[in-house]
BADREN-639132 format. One record per residue (C-alpha): residue in three letters; y, x, z. Coordinates in Angstrom, 2 decimals, decimal comma. Layout:
N
   aa        v        u        w
  ala        Y        X        Z
...
This chain:
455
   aa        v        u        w
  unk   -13,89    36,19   -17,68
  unk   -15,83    38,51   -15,29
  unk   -16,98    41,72   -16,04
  unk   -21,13    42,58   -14,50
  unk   -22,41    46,18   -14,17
  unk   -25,63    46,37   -11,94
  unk   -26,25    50,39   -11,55
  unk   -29,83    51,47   -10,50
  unk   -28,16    54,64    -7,92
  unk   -31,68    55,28    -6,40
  unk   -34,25    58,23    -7,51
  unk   -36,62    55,57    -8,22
  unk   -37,39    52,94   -10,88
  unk   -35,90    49,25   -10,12
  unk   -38,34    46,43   -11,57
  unk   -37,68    42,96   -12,61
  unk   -33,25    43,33   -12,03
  unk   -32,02    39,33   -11,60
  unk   -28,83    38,84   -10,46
  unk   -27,69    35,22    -9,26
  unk   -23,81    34,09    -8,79
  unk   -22,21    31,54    -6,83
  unk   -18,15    30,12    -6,38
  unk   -16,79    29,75    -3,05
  unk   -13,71    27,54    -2,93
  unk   -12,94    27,71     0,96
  unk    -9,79    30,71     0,09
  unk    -7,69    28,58     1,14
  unk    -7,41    26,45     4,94
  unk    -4,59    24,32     4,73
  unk    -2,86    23,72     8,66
  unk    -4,27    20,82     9,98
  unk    -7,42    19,38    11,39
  unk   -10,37    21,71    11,09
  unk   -12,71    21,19     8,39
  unk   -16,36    22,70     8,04
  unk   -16,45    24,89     4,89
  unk   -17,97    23,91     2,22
  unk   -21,11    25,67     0,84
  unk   -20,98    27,78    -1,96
  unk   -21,38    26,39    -5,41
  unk   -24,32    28,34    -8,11
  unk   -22,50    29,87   -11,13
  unk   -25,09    30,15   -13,53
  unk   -23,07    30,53   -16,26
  unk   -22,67    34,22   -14,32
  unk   -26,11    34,51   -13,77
  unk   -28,38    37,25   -15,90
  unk   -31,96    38,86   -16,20
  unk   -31,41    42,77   -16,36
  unk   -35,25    43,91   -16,44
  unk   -35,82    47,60   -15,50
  unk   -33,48    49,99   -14,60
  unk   -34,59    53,40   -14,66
  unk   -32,95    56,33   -11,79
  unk   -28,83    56,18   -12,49
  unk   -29,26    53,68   -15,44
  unk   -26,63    51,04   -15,47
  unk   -26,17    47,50   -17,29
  unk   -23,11    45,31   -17,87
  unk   -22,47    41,87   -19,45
  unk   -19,56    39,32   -19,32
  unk   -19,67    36,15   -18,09
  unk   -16,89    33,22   -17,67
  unk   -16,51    30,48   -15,47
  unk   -14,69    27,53   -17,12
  unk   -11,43    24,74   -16,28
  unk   -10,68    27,26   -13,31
  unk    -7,83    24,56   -11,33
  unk    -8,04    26,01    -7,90
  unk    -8,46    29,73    -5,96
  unk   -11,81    30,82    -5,50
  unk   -14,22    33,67    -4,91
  unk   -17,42    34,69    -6,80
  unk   -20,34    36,57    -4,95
  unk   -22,97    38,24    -7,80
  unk   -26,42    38,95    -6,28
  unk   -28,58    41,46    -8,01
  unk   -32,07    41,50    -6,70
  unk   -34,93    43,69    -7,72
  unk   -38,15    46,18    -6,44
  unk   -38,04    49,46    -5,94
  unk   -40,45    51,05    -7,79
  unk   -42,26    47,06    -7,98
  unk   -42,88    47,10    -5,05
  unk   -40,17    47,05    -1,81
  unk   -37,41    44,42    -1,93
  unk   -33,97    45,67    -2,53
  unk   -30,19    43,60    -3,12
  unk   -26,64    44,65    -3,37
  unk   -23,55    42,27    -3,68
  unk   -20,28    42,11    -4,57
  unk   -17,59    39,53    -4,58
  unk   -14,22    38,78    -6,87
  unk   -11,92    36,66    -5,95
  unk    -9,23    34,60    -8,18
  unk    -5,89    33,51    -7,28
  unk    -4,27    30,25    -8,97
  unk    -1,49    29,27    -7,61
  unk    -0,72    25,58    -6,66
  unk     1,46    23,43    -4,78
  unk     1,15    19,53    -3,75
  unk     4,20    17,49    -3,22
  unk     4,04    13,99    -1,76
  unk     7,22    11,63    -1,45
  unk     7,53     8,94     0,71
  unk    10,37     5,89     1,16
  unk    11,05     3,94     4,25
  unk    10,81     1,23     4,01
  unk     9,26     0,77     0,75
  unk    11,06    -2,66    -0,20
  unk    14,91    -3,72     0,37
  unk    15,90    -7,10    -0,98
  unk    18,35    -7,23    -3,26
  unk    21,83    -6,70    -3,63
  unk    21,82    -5,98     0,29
  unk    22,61    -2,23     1,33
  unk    20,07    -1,07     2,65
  unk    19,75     2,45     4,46
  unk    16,05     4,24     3,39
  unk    14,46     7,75     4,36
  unk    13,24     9,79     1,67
  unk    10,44    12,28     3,12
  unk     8,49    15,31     1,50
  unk     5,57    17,33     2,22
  unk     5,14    20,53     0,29
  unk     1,46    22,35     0,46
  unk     0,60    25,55    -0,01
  unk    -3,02    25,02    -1,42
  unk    -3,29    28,53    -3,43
  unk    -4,17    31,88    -1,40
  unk    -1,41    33,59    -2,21
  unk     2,18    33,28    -0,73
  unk     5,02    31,20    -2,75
  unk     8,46    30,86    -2,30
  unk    10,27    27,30    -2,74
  unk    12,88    28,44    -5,38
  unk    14,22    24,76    -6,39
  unk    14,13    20,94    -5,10
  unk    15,92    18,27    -6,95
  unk    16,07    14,99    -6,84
  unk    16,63    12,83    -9,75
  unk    19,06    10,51    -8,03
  unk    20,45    12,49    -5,02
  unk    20,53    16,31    -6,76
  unk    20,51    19,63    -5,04
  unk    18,46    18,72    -1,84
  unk    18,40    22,33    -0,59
  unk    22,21    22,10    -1,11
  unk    23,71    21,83     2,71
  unk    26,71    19,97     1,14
  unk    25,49    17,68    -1,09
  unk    27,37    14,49    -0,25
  unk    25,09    12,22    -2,19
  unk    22,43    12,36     1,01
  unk    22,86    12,33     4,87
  unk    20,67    13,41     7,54
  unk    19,38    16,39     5,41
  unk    16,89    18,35     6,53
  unk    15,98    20,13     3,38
  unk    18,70    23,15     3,90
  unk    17,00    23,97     7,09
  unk    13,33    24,84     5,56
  unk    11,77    28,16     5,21
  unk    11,50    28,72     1,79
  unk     8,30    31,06     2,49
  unk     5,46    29,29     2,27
  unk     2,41    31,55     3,16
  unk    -0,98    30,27     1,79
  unk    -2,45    27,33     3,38
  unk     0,95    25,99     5,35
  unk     2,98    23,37     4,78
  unk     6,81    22,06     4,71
  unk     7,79    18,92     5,35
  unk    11,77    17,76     4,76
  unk    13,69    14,34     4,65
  unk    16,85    12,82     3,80
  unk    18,95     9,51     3,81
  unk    20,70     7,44     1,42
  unk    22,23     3,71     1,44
  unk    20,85     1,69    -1,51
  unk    22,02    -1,32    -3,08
  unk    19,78    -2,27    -6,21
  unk    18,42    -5,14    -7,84
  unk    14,87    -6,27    -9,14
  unk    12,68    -4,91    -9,96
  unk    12,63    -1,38    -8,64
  unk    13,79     2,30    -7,89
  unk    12,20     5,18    -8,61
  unk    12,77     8,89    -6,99
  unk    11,91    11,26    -8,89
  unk    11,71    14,74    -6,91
  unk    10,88    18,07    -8,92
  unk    10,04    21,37    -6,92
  unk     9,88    25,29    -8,18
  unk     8,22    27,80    -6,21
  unk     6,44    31,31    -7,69
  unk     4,70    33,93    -6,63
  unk     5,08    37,56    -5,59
  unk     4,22    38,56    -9,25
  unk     7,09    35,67   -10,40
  unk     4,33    33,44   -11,83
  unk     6,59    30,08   -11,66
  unk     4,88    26,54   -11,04
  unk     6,90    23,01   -11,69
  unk     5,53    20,02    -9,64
  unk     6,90    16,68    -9,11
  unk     6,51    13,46    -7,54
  unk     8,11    10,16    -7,28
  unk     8,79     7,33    -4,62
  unk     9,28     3,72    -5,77
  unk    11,59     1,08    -3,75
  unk    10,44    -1,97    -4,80
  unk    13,32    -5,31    -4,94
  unk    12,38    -8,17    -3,00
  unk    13,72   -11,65    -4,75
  unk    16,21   -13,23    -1,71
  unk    16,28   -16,41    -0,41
  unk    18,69   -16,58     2,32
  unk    17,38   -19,80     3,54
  unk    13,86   -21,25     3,70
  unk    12,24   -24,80     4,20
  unk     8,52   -25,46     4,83
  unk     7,47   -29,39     5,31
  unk     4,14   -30,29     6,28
  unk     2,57   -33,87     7,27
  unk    -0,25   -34,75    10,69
  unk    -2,02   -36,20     9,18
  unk    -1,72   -35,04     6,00
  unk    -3,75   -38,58     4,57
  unk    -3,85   -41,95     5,26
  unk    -5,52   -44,87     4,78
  unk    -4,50   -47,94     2,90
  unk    -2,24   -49,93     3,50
  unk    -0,40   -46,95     5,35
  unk     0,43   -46,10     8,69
  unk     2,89   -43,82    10,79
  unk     3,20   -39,86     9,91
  unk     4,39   -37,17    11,92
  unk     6,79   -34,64     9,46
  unk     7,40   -31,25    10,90
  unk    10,27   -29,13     9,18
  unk    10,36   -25,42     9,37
  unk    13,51   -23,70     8,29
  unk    14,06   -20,17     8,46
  unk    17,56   -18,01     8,46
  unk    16,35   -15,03     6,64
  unk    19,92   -13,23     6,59
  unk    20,90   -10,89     9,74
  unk    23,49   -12,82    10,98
  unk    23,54   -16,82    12,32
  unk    23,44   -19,80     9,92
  unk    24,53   -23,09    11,14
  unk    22,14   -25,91    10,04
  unk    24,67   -28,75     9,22
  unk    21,99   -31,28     7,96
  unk    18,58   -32,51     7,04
  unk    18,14   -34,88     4,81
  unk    14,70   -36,80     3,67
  unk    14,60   -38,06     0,46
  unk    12,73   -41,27     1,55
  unk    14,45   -41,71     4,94
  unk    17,93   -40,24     4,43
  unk    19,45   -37,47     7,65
  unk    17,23   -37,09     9,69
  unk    19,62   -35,97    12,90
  unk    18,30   -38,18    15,97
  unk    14,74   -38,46    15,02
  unk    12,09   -37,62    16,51
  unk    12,78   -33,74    18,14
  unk    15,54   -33,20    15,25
  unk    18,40   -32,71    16,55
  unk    21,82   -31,04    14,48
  unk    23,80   -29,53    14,16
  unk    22,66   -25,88    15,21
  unk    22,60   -22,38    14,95
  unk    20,16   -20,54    13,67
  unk    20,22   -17,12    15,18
  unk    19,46   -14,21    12,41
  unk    16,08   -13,84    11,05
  unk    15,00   -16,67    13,41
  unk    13,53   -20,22    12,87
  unk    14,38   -24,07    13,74
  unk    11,23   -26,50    13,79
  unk    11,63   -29,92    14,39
  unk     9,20   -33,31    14,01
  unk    10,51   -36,41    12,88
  unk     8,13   -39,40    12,25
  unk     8,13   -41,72     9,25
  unk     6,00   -44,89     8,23
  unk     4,37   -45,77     5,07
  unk     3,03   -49,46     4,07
  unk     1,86   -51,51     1,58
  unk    -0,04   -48,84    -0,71
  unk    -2,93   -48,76    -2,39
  unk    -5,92   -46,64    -2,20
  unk    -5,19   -43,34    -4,42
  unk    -1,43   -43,64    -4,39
  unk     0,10   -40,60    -3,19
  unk     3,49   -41,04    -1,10
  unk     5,91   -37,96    -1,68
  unk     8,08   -37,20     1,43
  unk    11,22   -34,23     0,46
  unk    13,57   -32,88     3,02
  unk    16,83   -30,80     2,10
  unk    18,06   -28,29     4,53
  unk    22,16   -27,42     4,48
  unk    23,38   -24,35     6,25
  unk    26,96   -23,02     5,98
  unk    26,92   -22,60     1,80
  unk    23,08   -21,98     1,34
  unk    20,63   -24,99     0,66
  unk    16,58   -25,42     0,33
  unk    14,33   -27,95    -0,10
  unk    10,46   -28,42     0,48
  unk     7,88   -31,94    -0,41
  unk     4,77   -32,76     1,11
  unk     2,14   -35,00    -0,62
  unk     0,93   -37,87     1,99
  unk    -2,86   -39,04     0,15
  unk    -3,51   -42,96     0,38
  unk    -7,13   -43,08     1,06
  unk    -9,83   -46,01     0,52
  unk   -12,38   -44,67     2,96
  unk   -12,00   -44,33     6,32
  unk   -14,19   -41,95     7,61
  unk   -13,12   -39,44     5,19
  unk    -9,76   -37,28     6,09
  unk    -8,34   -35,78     2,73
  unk    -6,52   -32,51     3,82
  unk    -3,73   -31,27     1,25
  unk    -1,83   -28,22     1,11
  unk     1,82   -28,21     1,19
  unk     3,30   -28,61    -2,71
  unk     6,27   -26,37    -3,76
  unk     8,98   -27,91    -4,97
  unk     8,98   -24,47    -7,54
  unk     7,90   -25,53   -11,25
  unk     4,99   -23,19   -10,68
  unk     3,13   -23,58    -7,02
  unk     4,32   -20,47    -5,15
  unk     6,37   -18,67    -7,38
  unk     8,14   -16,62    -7,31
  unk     6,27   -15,12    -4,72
  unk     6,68   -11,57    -5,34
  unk     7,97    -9,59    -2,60
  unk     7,57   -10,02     1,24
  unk    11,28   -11,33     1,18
  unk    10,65   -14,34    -1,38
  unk     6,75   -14,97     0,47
  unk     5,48   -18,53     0,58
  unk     5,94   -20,47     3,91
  unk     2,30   -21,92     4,40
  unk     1,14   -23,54     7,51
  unk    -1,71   -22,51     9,85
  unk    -4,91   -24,25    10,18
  unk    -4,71   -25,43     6,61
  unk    -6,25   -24,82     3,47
  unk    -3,98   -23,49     0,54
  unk    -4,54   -23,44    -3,20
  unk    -2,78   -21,13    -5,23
  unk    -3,57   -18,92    -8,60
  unk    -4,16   -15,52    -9,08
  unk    -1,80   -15,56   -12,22
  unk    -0,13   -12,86   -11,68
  unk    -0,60    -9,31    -9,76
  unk     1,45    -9,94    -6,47
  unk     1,34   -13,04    -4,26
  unk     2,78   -12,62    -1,03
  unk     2,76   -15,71     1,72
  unk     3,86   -15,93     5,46
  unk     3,19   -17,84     8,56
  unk     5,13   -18,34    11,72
  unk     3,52   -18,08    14,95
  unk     5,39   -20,22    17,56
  unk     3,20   -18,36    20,72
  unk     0,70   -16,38    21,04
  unk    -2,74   -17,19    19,62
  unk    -6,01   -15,49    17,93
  unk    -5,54   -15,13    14,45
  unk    -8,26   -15,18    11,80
  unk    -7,30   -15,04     8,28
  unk    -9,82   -16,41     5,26
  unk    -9,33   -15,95     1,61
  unk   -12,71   -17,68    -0,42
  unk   -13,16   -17,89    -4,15
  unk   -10,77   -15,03    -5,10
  unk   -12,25   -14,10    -8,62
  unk    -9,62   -11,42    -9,12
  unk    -9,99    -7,26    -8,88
  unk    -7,71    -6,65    -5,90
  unk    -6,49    -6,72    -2,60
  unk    -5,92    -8,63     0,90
  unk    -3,79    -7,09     3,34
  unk    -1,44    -8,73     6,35
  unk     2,52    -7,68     8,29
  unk     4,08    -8,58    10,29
  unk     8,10    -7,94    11,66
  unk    10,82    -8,42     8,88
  unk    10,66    -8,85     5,56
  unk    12,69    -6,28     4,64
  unk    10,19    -3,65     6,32
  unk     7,43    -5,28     7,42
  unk     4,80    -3,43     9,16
  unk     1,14    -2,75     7,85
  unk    -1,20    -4,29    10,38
  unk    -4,37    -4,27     8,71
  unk    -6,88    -4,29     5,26
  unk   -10,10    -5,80     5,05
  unk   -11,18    -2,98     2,93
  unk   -12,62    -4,82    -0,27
  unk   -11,68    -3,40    -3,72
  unk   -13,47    -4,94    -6,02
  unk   -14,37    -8,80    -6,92
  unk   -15,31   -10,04    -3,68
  unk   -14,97   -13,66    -3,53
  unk   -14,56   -14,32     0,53
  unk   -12,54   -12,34     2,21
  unk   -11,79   -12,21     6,11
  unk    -9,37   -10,28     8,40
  unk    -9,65   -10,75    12,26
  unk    -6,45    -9,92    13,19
  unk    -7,00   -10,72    17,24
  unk    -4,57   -11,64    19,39
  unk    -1,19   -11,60    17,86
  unk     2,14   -12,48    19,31
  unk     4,61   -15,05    18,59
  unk     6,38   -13,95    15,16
  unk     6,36   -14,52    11,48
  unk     3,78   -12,59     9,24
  unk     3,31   -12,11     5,50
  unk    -0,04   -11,47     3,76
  unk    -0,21    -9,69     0,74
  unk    -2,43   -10,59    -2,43
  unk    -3,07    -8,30    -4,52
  unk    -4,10    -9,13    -8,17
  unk    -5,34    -5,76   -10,28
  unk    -7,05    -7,86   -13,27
  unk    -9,11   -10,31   -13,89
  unk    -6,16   -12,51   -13,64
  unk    -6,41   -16,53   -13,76
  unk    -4,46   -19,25   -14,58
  unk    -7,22   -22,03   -13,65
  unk    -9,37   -20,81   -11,12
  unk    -7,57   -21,07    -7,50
  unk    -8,55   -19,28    -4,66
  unk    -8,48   -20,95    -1,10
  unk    -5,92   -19,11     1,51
  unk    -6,57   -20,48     5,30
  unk    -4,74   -18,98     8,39
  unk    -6,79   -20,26    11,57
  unk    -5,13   -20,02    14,79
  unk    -6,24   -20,86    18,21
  unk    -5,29   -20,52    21,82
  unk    -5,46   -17,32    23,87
C-alpha cells in the first residue's frame, strides 16, 4: 500500500490536479548479456483526480498495487495549471524491495544405464534477481548433504566451499560437484535446497531438483534386414545383412551366428567368425539365402541369433512373396519383442532401424527412442509423417550413455510431418528421440524414415 499527498506549495491556485502512476521493473540487471529495459508499466490502480488545490493546500489518498512477486519502482505524476492556465508537474518515485533468488540444477549426463557406475556432475547456478544484497546462508543436497561443507566425503570435485557467499543484487554463483552413481530404473532425483536473507534477516527457502534418468541395458544388439526386402513368386535369392553391436566398454567376442532357416552362418557370404568386437563398436556382415516354391502372399521369416562370450540376441526379418511384378513391397524390420519396439525407452535400450527404409511403430507410450549406424560419411535427412501425438522429435549422436544433443525441429504441438536436415554427418551411430506428451495411440502408426546419401 502506497501512501499519495500532492501539496499545492505555490502562491497561486492549481486547477484540474490529476496525477498518473506507472511500475518500473528494470531494479534489477542480472550479469550477463545486455538487455534493453523494459518500458514502464501504467498503475492505475495508483492513479487519482485531486481537482483544485488552493495556495499550501494539500491532498492524500492510498492506493495498492496487487500480487507484488518481484522488485520494482513506482513514479506518481501529478499534473495541473497554475492558476488554469500555465502547465505545471512534480514527481516522485518509491521503490520496493522483494527479495528473490533462482536456483537451477543440472546433471551430466542426464541418463546412466543401469546397474553400471557411472560418474555424473551435479552443477548450480544461484541468481540474485532482487535489488538488494543476500547472503547464501545454507545449500543441501538431498542425497549428497552439506555442499558448502569442504569435507563432506559423500561428493568429490567440490566447488561449493570455494563460493562467495555475498551475493550483491543482480550477480550470480555458479558451483558443481561429483558423485559415482549406480541405480536402477527408473530414475534419480536431486533434490538441492538453498537459504540466503537479507541485511534486515528476511530469510528465503528455494529449491530445485535434477533427475538421472535409467536407461534399460542390453549389452548386445542384433539388427537383420533383407535387399530386397520382397520377392516375387516362386522366390528367388536374398541378400541378409546382420548388424550386431557390443554396447558394453570393453570387447565381446562374437562366437556365432546362427539363422534359423539356414543354420551358422560362418563362411557365407562376408560372415566370417569368430571375432572381436571392440567396445561400443559394430560387426556387419551379408550372407545370402534362397527362397523357392512359394506362393503369392506367403511371407518367408528369416531369424538370426548372435552369441558373444555369455550375452545372446536375436533379430527376424519378414521376406513378402509378391504376385505382381512391377510392384516392390518394402517392409520394415519386425522385432522379435512381443510389442514392435519395446522397450524402447532410453537411448541405451533404442531400436536398431535401418536407413533408407520406412518404419512403423506406435506412439503408445511417451518415449520412443531408435538409432541408426552410419558406416561413412553421408547427408542425413530424417522424416517422421503421420505422427498424431502432442510431442517431440529430436536426434544424438556419440554413446548411449551420454549422447549428445545435435538438433530439434522445433514443433510442439500435433504436427503430423516432421523433418530434420541434419547435413553432413560422420560415420557413427545416432539415436532419435520421440517424444509422446498425449494424445497417445495404440492403432495409429506413424512412419519413421532415415534417408542417407553420398557426400
Amino acid at each position: 500500500m502506497f501512501n499519495v499527498t500532492v501539496v499545492n506549495p505555490s502562491e497561486g491556485n492549481l486547477k484540474d490536479v490529476t496525477v498518473e502512476a506507472f511500475v518500473d521493473y528494470d531494479l534489477v540487471q542480472v550479469n550477463g548479456p545486455t538487455e534493453h529495459p523494459t518500458e514502464n508499466v501504467p498503475a492505475p490502480a495508483c492513479n487519482a483526480t485531486i481537482g483544485d488545490l488552493s495556495p499550501g493546500q494539500e491532498k492524500n489518498y492510498t492506493c495498492t498495487i496487487p500480487n507484488v512477486q518481484a522488485s520494482f519502482a513506482i513514479e506518481v505524476v501529478a499534473h495541473g495549471l497554475i492558476e488554469g492556465i500555465g502547465q505545471t508537474e512534480d514527481f516522485d518515485i518509491a521503490e520496493i524491495g522483494v527479495i528473490n533468488l533462482t536456483l537451477e540444477v543440472f546433471s551430466d549426463p542426464f541418463q546412466v544405464l543401469a546397474g553400471q557406475p557411472t560418474p555424473v556432475e551435479f552443477s548450480l547456478t544461484l541468481t540474485n534477481v532482487s535489488n538488494v544484497p543476500l547472503a547464501l546462508n545454507s545449500l543441501q543436497s538431498s542425497a549428497h548433504g552439506n555442499l558448502l561443507n569442504n569435507n563432506n566425503g559423500s561428493v568429490s570435485a567440490n566447488t561449493c566451499p570455494s563460493l562467495n557467499l555475498s551475493i550483491p543484487a543482480g550477480e550470480v554463483r555458479s558451483c558443481s560437484y561429483d558423485v559415482v552413481l549406480m541405480l536402477q530404473p527408473p530414475a534419480f532425483t536431486n533434490v538441492i535446497t538453498a537459504v540466503a536473507a537479507d541485511d534486515e534477516g528476511h530469510e528465503l527457502t528455494i529449491t530445485d531438483e535434477a533427475i538421472v534418468s535409467v536407461a534399460d541395458f542390453s549389452p548386445l544388439q542384433v539388427v537383420l534386414s533383407a535387399s530386397p526386402s520382397s520377392l516375387v513368386a516362386p522366390g528367388g535369392e536374398v541378400n541378409l545383412t546382420a548388424q550386431v553391436t557390443n554396447n558394453m566398454s570393453g570387447d565381446l567376442t562374437l562366437d556365432a551366428m546362427n539363422d534359423s532357416i539356414i543354420g551358422n552362418v560362418d563362411g557365407k557370404g562376408t560372415c566370417d567368425l569368430p571375432r572381436t568386437i571392440v567396445g561400443n563398436g559394430t560387426y556387419t556382415c551379408t550372407y545370402p539365402v534362397t527362397i523357392s516354391g512359394k506362393k503369392a502372399g506367403d511371407i518367408v521369416t528369416h531369424t538370426i541369433t548372435a552369441i558373444a562370450d555369455s550375452e545372446e540376441d536375436s533379430d527376424s526379418v519378414a521376406i513378402n512373396i509378391t504376385g505382381q511384378p512391377t510392384i516392390r513391397m518394402m517392409l520394415p524390420s519386425v522385432s522379435n519383442r512381443p510389442v514392435p519396439g519395446e522397450p524402447n525407452n532410453g537411448a541405451c535400450a533404442a531400436l536398431p532401424i535401418q536407413t533408407n527404409l520406412a518404419h512403423y511403430y506406435l506412439p503408445d507410450d511417451a518415449n520412443d527412442w531408435y538409432r541408426f549406424t552410419l558406416e561413412s560419411p553421408a547427408r542425413v535427412k530424417a522424416i517422421l509423417q503421420n505422427f498424431m501425438a502432442e510431442g517431440q522429435f529430436i536426434i544424438y549422436s556419440g554413446n548411449c550413455a551420454s549422447p549428445t544433443y545435435l538438433q530439434h525441429n522445433g514443433d510442439l504441438n500435433v504436427v503430423p510431418s516432421r523433418t530434420i536436415d541434419l547435413g553432413l554427418r560422420p560415420a557413427g551411430t545416432y539415436y532419435i528421440w520421440i517424444i509422446s506428451d498425449t494424445r497417445l495411440s495404440s492403432t495409429a502408426f506413424y512412419n519413421l524414415r532415415i534417408e542417407t546419401r553420398n557426400p
